[in-house]
C-alpha positions as CSV (number, residue, x, y, z in Angstrom):
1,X,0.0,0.0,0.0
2,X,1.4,3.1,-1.1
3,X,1.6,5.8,1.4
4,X,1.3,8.0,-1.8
5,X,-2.2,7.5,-3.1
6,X,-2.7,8.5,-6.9
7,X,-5.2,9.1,-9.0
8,X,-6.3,8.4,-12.1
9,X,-4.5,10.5,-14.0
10,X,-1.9,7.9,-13.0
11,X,-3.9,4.4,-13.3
12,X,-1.8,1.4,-13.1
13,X,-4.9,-0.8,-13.1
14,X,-5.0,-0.1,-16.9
15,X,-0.7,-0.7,-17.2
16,X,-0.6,3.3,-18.4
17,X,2.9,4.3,-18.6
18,X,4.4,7.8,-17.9
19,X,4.8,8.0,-21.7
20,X,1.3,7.1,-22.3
21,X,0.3,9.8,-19.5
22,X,2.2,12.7,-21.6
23,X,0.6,11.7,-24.8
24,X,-2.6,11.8,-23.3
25,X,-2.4,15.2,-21.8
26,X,-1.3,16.6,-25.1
27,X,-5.3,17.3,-26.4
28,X,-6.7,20.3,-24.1
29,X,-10.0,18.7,-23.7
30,X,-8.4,15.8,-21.8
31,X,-5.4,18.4,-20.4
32,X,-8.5,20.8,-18.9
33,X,-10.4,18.2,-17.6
34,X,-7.3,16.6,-15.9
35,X,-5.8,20.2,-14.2
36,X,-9.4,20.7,-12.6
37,X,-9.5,17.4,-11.3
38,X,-6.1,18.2,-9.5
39,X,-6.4,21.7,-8.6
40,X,-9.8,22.1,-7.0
41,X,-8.5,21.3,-3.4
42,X,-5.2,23.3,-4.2
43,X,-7.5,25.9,-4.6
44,X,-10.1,25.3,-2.1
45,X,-10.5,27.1,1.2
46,X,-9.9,23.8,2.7
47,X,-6.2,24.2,1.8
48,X,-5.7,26.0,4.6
49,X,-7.6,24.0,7.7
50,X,-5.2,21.3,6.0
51,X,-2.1,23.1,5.7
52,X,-2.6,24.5,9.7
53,X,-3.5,20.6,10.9
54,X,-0.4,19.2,9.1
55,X,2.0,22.5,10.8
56,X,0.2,21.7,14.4
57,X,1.1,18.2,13.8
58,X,4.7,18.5,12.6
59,X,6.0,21.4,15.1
60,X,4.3,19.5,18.1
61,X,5.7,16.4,17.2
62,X,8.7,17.3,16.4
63,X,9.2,19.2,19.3
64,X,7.8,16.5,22.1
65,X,9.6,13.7,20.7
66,X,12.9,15.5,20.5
67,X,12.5,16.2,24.2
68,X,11.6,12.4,24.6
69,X,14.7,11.6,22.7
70,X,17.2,13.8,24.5
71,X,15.9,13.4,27.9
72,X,16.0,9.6,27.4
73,X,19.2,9.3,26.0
74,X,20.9,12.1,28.5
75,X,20.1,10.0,31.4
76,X,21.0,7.1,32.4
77,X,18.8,6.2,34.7
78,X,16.4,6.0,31.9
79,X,18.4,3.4,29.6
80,X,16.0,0.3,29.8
81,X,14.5,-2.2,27.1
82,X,11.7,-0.2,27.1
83,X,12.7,3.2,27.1
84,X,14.9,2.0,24.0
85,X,12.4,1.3,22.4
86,X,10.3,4.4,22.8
87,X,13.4,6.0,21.9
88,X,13.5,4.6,18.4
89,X,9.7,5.4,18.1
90,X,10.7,9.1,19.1
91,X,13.2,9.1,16.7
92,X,11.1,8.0,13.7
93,X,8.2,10.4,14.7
94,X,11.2,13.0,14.4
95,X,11.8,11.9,11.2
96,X,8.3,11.8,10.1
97,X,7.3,15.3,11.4
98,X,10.7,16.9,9.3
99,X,11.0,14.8,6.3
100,X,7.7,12.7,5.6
101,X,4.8,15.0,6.6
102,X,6.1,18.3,5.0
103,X,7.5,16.4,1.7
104,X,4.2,14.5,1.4
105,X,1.6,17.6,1.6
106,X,3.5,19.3,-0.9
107,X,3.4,16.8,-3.5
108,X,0.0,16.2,-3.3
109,X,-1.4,19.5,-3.4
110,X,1.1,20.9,-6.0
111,X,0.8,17.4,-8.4
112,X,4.5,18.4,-8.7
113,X,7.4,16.6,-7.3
114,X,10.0,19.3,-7.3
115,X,12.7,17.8,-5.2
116,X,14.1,15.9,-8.4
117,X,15.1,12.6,-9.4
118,X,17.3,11.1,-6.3
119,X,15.0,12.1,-4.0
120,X,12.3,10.5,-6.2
121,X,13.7,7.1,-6.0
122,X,15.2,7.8,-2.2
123,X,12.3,9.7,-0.3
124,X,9.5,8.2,-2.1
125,X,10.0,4.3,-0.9
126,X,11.1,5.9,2.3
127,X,7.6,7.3,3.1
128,X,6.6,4.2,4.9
129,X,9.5,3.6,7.3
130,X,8.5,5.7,10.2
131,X,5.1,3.7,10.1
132,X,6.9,0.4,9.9
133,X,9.2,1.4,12.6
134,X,5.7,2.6,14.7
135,X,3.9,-0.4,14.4
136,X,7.2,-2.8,15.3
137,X,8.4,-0.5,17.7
138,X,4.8,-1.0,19.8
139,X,4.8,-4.5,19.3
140,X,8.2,-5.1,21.0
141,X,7.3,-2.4,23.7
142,X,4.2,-4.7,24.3
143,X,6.6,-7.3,24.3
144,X,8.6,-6.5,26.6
145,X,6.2,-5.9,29.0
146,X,4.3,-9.0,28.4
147,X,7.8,-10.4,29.9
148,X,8.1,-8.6,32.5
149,X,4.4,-8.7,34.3
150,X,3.6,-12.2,33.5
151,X,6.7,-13.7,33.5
152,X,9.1,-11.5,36.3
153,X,11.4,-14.2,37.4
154,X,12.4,-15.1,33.8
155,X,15.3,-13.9,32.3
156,X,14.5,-10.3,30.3
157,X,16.0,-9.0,27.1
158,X,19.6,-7.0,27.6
159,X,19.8,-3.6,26.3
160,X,22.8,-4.4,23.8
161,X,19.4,-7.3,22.6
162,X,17.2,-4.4,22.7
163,X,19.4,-2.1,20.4
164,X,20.2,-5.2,17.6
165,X,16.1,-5.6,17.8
166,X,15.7,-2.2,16.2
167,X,18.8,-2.8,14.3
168,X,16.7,-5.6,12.8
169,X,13.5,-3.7,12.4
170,X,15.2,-0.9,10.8
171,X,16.8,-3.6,8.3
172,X,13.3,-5.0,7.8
173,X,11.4,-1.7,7.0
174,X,13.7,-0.9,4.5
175,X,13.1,-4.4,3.2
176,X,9.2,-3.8,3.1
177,X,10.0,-0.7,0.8
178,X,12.2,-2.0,-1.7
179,X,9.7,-3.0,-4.1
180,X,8.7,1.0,-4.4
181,X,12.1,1.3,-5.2
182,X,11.7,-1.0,-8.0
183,X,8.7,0.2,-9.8
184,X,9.2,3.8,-8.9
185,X,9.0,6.3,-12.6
186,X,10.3,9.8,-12.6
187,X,9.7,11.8,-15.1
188,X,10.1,15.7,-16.3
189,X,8.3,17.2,-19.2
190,X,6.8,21.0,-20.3
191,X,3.4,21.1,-21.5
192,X,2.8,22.1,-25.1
193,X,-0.2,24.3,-24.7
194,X,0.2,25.5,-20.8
195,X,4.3,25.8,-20.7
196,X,3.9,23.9,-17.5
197,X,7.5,22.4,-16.1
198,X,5.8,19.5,-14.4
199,X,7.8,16.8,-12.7
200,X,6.2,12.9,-11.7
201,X,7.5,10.6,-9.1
202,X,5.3,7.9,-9.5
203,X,4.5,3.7,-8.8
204,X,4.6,2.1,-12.2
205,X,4.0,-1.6,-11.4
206,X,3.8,-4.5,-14.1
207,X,0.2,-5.3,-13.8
208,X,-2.5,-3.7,-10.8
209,X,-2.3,-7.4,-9.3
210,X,0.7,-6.9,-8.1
211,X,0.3,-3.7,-6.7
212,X,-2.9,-5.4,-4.8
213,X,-0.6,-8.2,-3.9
214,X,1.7,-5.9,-2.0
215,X,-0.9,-3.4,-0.7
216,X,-2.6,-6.4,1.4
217,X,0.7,-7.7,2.5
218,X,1.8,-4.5,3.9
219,X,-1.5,-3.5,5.2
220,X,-1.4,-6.9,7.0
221,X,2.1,-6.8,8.0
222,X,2.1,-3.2,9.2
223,X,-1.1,-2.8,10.9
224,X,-3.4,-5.6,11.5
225,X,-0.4,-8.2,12.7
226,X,1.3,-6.0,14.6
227,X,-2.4,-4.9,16.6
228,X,-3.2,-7.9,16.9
229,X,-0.2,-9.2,18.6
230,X,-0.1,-6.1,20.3
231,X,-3.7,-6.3,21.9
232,X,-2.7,-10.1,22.9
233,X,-0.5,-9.2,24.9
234,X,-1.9,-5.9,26.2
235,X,-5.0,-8.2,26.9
236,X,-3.1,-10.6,28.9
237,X,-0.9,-8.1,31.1
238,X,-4.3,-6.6,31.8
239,X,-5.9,-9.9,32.7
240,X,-2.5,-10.7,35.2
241,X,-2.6,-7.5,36.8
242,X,-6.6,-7.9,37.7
243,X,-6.1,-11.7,39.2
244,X,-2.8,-11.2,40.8
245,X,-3.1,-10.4,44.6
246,X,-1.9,-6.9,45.4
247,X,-1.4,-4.1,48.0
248,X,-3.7,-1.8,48.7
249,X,-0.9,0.6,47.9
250,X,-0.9,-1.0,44.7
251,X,-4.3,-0.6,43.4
252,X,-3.7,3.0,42.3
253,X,-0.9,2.1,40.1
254,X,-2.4,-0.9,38.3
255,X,-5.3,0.4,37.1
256,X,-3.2,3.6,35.6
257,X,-0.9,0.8,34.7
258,X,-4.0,-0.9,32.7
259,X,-5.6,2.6,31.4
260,X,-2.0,3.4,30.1
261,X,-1.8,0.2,28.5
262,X,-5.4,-0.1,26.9
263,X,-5.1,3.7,25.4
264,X,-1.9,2.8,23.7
265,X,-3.3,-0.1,21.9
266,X,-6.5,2.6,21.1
267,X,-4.6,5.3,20.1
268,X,-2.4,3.2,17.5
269,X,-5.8,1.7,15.6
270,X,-8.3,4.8,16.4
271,X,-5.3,6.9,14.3
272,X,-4.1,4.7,11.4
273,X,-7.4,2.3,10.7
274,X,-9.3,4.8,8.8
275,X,-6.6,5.6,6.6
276,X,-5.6,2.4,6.0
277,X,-9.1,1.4,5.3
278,X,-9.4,4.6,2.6
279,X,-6.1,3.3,1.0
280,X,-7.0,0.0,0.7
281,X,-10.2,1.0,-0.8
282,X,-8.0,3.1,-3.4
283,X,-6.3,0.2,-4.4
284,X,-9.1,-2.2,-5.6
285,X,-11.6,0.7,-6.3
286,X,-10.9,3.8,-7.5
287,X,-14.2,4.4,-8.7
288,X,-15.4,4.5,-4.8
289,X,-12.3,7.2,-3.5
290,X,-11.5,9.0,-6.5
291,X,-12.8,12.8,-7.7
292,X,-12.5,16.0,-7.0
293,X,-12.6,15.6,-3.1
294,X,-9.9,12.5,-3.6
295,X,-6.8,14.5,-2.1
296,X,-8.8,16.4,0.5
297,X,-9.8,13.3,1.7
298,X,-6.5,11.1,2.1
299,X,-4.8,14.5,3.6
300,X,-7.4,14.9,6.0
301,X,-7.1,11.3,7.0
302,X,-3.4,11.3,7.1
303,X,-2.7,13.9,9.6
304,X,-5.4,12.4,11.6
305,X,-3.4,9.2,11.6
306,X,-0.3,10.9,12.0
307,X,-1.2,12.6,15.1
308,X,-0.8,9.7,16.7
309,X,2.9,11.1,16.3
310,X,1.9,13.9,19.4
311,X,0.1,11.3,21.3
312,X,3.0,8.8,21.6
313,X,5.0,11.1,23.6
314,X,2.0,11.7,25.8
315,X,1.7,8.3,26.5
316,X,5.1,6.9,26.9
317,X,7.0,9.7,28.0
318,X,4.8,12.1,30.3
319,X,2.9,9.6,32.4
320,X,6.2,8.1,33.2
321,X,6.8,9.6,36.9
322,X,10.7,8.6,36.2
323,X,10.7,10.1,32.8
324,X,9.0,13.9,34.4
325,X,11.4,13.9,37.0
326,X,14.2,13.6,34.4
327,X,12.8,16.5,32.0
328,X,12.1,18.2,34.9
329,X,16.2,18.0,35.7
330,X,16.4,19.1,31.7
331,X,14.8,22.3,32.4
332,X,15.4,22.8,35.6
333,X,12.2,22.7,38.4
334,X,10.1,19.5,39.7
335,X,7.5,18.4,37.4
336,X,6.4,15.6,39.7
């Protein structure tokens, strides 16, 4: 599933080529019919609710996870399993509030790729690494805890384990994207009746099966595996805590323990279902997501998924007691 949804201007269900694309745009009937498609929402009011929404997004992410990242990695006290973990999920909401988020609205409301032809075939399969990294990063966070409440006297994973873990998930996230990489067409051309520099950065896959093929696997492989494993154990940790007997002291701090736990598994599929349902949709029916509306749609539903980039720092960071009283040091006064 491409994390760049096209439209049909670009159809690989029918095996158009960039070539045949060109040649089609050269009559102004089809040229005109083809710029209004794309430039309604560019010129739409709506631009800019979207544009604010994607700026809240990427300067508040961008901003709490880099305090996650530094205060984590400044004190020691705070290098566990799990904090590593949240670490590299810091790291890759970093990089999708700076690179992925600003890179992606652009393209899509200018139907320009301006940023050339490395960057086509770098940025472009790229996309989808900070939601790979996301989705794995949660899993072995749930993980870990599993371990941990259920089974405290075994053995837990090291930190030097910890590190090679998302040495191995960054390995395969880039694996998952290769096949962009593959069937990824860049092209530049000028326009012979609107002297229009245009630029395209584009999937071009041998038949639409294959693209279908790949969508499902990396729908199933980035979001409804990973939630589902996720919630297993989630569910499980929840179901320990509740039968396990405990201090009164303790009551408190279980069920925050359980509420943390149960709105991190919510947060993750309330934020990413609906657009992964939209895109999925794209894939096997155009006729049902494309139009006029198309790109205001899978923007809107994009930063509402990515949000979940603010949230995660919310949730794994500033309810940790240990992880306040450390950016309180950071800045200086007692948070907690």
């Amino acid at each position: 599933m491409s994390v760049l949804l096209e439209q049909d201007a670009y159809d690989s269900s029918s095996n158009v080529t960039m070539e045949d694309l060109l040649a089609t745009l050269n009559g102004t009937e089809n040229y005109e019919a083809w710029r209004s498609d794309w430039t309604v929402f560019a010129e739409n009011k709506w631009q800019t609710i979207v544009i604010t929404l994607y700026a809240v997004v990427i300067i508040f992410g961008f901003f709490a996870n880099l305090l996650v990242v530094v205060v984590i990695i400044r004190y020691k006290q705070l290098h566990t399993v799990t904090n590593i973990f949240i670490c590299y999920l810091a790291i890759a909401d970093v990089a999708l509030c700076v690179f992925n988020l600003p890179l992606q609205l652009h393209y899509q409301l200018s139907n320009n790729w301006m940023f050339g032809r490395v960057l086509c075939y770098v940025a472009l399969p790229t996309f989808g690494v900070p939601l790979f990294s996301s989705s794995l990063s949660i899993l072995m966070i749930a993980v870990d805890r599993y371990m941990l409440i259920v089974y405290p006297f075994k053995k837990r994973m090291t930190n030097m384990q910890a590190i090679i873990t998302v040495v191995v998930i960054i390995i395969c996230t880039v694996a998952l994207s290769t096949p962009l990489i593959v069937y990824l067409d860049y092209v530049e051309f000028v326009h012979p009746l609107m002297r229009e520099q245009k630029a395209y950065c584009a999937e071009q896959w041998p038949s639409f099966l294959d693209k279908q093929i790949y969508s499902v696997s990396i729908f199933l492989l980035q979001f409804v595996i990973p939630i589902c494993l996720t919630s297993f154990f989630y569910k499980h940790i929840c179901h320990v805590l509740r039968n396990r007997p405990v201090k009164k002291h303790d009551t408190r701090r279980n069920q925050r323990t359980n509420r943390i736990l149960i709105a991190v598994v919510l947060t993750f599929t309330v934020c990413w279902l609906p657009w992964n349902l939209f895109a999925l949709t794209a894939e096997f029916s155009h006729v049902v997501v494309k139009g006029k509306y198309f790109t205001f749609i899978d923007l809107m539903l994009k930063v509402f998924a990515m949000s979940s980039a603010c949230i995660n720092p919310f949730l794994y960071g500033w309810l940790n007691d240990r992880f306040k009283k450390e950016l309180g040091k950071l800045f200086g006064y007692r948070l907690c």
